[in-house]
C-alpha positions as CSV (number, residue, x, y, z in Angstrom):
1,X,-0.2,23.0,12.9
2,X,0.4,26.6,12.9
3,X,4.0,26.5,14.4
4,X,4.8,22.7,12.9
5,X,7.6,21.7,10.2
6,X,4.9,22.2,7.4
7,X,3.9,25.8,8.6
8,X,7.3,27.3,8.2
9,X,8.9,24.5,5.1
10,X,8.0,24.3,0.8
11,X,7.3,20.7,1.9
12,X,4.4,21.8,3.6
13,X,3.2,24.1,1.3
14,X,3.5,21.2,-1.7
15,X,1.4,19.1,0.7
16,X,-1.0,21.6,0.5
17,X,-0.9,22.5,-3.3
18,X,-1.1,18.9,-3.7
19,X,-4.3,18.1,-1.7
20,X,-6.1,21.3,-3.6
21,X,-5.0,20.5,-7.3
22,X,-6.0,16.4,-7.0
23,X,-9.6,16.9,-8.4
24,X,-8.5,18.5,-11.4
25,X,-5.6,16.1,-12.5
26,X,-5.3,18.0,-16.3
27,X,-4.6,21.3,-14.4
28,X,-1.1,23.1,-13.9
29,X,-0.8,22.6,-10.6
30,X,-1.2,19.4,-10.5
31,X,1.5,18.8,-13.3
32,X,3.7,21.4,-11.7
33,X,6.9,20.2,-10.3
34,X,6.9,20.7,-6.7
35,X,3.3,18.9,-6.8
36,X,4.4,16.0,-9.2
37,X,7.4,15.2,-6.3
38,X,4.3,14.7,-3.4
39,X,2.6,12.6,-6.5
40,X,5.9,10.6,-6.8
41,X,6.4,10.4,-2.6
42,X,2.5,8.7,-2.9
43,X,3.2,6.5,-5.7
44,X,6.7,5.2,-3.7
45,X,4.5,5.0,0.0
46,X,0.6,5.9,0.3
47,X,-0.8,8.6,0.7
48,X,-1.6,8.3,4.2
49,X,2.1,7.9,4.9
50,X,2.6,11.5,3.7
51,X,-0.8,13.2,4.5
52,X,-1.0,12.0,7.9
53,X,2.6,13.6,9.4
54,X,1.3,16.6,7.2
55,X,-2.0,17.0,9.4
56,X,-0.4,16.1,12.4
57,X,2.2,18.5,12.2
58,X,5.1,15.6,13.4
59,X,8.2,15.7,11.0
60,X,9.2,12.7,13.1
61,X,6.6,10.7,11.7
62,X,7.3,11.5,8.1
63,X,10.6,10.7,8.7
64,X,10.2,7.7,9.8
65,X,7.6,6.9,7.1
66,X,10.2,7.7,4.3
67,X,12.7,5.3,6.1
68,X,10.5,2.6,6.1
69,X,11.7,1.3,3.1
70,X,15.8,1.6,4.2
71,X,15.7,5.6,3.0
72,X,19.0,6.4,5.2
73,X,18.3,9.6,7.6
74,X,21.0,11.5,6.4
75,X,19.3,11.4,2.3
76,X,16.1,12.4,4.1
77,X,17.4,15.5,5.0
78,X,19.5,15.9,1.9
79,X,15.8,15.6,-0.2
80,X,14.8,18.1,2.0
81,X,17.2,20.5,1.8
82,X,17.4,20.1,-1.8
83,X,13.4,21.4,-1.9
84,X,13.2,23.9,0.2
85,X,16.5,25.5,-2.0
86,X,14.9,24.8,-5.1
87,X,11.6,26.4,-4.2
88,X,13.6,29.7,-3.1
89,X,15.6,29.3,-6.1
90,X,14.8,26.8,-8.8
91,X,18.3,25.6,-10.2
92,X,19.6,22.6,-12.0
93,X,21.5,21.2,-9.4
94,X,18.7,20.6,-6.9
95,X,15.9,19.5,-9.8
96,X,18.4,16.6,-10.6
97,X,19.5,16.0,-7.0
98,X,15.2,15.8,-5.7
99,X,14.6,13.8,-9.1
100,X,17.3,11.4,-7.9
101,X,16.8,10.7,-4.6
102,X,12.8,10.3,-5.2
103,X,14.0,7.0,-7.6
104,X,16.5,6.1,-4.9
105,X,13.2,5.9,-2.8
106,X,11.5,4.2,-5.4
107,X,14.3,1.6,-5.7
108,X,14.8,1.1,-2.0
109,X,10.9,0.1,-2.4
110,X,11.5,-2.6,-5.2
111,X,14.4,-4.0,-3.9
112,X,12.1,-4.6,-0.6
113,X,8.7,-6.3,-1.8
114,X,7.7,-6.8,-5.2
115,X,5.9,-4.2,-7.4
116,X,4.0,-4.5,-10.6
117,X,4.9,-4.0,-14.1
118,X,2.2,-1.0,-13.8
119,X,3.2,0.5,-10.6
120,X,6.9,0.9,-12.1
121,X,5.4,2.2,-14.9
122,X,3.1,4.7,-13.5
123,X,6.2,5.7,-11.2
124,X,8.3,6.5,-14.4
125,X,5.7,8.5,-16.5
126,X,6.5,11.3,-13.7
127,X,10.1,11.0,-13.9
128,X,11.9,13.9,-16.0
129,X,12.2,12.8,-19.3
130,X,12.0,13.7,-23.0
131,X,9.9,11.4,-23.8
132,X,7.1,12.0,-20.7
133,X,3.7,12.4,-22.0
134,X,3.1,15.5,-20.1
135,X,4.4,18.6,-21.8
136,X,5.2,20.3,-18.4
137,X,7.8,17.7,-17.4
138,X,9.4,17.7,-20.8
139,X,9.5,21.2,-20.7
140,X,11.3,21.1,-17.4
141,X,13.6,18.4,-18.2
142,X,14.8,20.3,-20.9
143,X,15.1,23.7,-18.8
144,X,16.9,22.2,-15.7
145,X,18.7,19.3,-17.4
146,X,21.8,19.6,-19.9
147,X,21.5,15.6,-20.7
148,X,17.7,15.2,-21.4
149,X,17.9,11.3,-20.8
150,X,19.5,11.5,-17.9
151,X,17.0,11.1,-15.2
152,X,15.4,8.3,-17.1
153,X,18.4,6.5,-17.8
154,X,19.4,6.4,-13.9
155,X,15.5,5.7,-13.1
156,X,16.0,2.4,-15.5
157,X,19.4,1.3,-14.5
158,X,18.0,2.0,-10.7
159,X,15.0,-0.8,-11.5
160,X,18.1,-3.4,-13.2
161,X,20.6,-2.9,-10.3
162,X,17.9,-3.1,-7.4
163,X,15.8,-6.4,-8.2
164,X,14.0,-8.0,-4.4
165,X,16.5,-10.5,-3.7
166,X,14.8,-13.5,-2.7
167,X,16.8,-16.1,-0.1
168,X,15.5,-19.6,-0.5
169,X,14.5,-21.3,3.0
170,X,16.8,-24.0,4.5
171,X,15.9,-26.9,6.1
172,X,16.1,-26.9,9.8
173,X,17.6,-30.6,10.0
174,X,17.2,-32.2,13.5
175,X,19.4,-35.3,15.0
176,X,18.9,-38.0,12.5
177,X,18.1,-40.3,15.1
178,X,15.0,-38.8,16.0
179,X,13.9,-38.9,12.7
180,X,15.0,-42.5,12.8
181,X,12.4,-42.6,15.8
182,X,9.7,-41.9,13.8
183,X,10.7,-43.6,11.4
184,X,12.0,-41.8,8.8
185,X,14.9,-42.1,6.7
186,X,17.3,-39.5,5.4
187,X,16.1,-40.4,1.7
188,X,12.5,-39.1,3.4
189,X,13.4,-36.0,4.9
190,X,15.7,-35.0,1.6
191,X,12.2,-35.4,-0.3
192,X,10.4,-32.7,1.9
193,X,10.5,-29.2,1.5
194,X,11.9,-26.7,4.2
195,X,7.6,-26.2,5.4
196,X,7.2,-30.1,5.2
197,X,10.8,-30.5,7.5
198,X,9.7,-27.9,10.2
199,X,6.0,-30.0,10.5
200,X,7.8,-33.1,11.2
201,X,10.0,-31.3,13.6
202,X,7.3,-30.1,15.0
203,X,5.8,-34.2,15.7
204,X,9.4,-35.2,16.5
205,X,9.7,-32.6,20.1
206,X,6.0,-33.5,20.7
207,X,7.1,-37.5,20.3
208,X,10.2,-36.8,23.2
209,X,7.7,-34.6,25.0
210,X,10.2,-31.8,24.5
211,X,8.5,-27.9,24.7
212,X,8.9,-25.9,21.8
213,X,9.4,-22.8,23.2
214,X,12.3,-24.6,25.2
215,X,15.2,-22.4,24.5
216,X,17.8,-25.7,24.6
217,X,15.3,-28.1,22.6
218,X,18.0,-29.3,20.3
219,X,20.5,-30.2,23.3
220,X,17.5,-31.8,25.2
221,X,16.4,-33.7,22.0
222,X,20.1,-34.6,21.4
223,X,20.4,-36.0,25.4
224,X,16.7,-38.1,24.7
225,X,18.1,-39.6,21.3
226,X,21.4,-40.9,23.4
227,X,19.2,-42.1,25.9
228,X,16.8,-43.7,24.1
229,X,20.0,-45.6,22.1
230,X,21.7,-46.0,25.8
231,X,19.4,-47.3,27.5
232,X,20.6,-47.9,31.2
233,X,20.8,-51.6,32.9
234,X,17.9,-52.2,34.9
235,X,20.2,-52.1,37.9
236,X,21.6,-48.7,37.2
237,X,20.3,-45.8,39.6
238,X,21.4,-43.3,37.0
239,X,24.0,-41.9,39.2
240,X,27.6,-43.4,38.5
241,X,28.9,-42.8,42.1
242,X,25.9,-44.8,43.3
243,X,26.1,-47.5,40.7
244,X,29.9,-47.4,42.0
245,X,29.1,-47.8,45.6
246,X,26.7,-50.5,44.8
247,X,28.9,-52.6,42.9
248,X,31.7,-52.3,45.2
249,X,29.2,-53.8,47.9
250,X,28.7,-56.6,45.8
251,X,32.1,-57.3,45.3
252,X,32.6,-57.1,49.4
253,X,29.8,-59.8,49.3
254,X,31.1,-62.0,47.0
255,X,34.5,-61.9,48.7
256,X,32.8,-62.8,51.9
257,X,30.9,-65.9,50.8
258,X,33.8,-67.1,49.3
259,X,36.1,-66.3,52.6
260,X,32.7,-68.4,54.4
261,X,33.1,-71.2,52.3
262,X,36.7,-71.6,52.0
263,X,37.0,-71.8,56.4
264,X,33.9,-74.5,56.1
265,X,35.5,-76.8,53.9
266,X,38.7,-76.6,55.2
C-alpha cells in the first residue's frame, strides 16, 4: 500500500479523509469538497467499488470499476488529473471540470439501469449549487463558479438527455409451416408475446427432434418442414442417381417383355 497509486495521489488521500470523517456526517470534513467527490463516486457505484481498489492498492481495478458503467478511459484520467491539480492548487477551472465529469458518471449510470426518484435526488443535493442545503457547497459554488446555476443546470439537463433506453423484444418467428405442424395459425402466434413465441419454439425443435444448441437449427428445421410437405414415393431410395438407375432398369424390362411378346405372337 505504501508504494501504491493512493500512497503517492490526493485520490488516495480523499479515500482516506473520507473513511475517517463518515461517523460524524455534520462535520467539515465530511462536507468538505475533496470528500463530498468520494461521497458522489459512492452514490454513482458502491462503496465497495471505490474502497476495495483503495485497500488493495490496484489503480487498475478502480479503473475498471469507474468504466463499468461506459466511463471512457481517457475521462478517467482527465477526473483524475483534474484532482490531483485542484488539490495542489484549488482553481475554477478544475472544480467545474471534477463537478462535471462526476454527473457525466452519474448519467452514464441512468442511461444504463434505472434509478430512483431518491437516488437522483440524493445524487443532486451534493452537486454545486445555490440552492444546496449545505452551506459549505454553496459557499464553494459561489467561490469557484462565475454562473452559480451552472453545475445544476448541466446536472438536470444531464438526467433529460440521458433517460435508459429500453428496446422492446422481437419475436423470433420460425418457418410457418412448423407452426402449422403444431397446429398453429399465424392469427395464433401474432397473439403471443415475444416470451410466449420463444416457448413454442422451443416445443416446435423438440417436435422435429431438432437440438437446440444446434448451431444450423433453423436450416435443419427448414429441410424437416420440406420434407415432411415432400414426402418421398415409397419407391424412392432418397438418392436421385439411384432412383435414376432404377427406373432406367425398369424401362430395360419393360422394353424386353414387350420385344418377348411381340417374337411370340408373330
Amino acid at each position: 500500500m505504501e508504494d501504491s497509486y493512493f500512497a503517492k495521489t490526493i485520490l488516495g488521500q480523499c479515500i482516506s479523509k473520507y473513511l475517517n470523517a463518515k461517523k460524524f456526517t455534520d462535520g467539515v470534513e465530511y462536507n468538505s469538497f475533496l470528500v463530498v467527490v468520494i461521497r458522489m463516486l459512492v452514490l454513482i457505484y458502491d462503496e465497495l467499488d471505490i474502497i476495495t481498489p483503495y485497500k488493495t492498492g490496484s489503480e487498475e481495478l478502480l479503473d475498471s470499476n469507474l468504466s463499468k458503467y461506459g466511463f471512457e478511459y481517457e475521462n478517467i484520467i482527465s477526473f483524475k488529473s483534474a484532482l490531483q491539480r485542484y488539490s495542489l492548487n484549488p482553481n475554477p477551472e478544475d472544480y467545474v471540470k471534477i463537478e462535471k465529469l462526476l454527473i457525466d458518471m452519474f448519467a452514464k449510470k441512468k442511461a444504463t439501469i434505472d434509478l430512483t426518484d431518491k437516488q437522483i435526488k440524493d445524487f443532486r443535493k451534493l452537486v454545486s449549487s445555490n440552492e444546496s442545503e449545505n452551506p459549505m457547497i454553496i459557499s464553494e459554488n459561489f467561490a469557484m463558479t462565475s454562473n452559480p446555476t451552472e453545475l445544476i443546470d448541466y446536472f438536470d439537463n444531464a438526467m433529460k438527455e440521458n433517460q435508459r433506453t429500453v428496446i422492446a423484444k422481437a419475436k423470433e418467428l420460425l418457418n410457418m409451416g412448423a407452426y402449422a405442424a403444431l397446429n398453429y395459425t399465424l392469427d395464433d402466434i401474432n397473439a403471443m408475446s415475444p416470451d410466449e413465441v420463444d416457448e413454442i419454439n422451443k416445443k416446435v425443435y423438440m417436435h422435429f427432434n431438432i437440438k437446440d444448441t444446434a448451431i444450423n437449427k433453423k436450416y435443419l428445421l427448414d429441410k424437416a418442414v420440406y420434407d415432411l410437405n415432400h414426402p418421398k414415393p415409397a419407391y424412392s431410395t432418397g438418392n436421385g442417381f439411384v432412383d435414376m438407375l432404377f427406373f432406367l432398369s425398369i424401362l430395360v424390362t419393360v422394353i424386353l417383355i414387350i420385344v418377348v411378346i411381340t417374337i411370340i405372337l408373330v
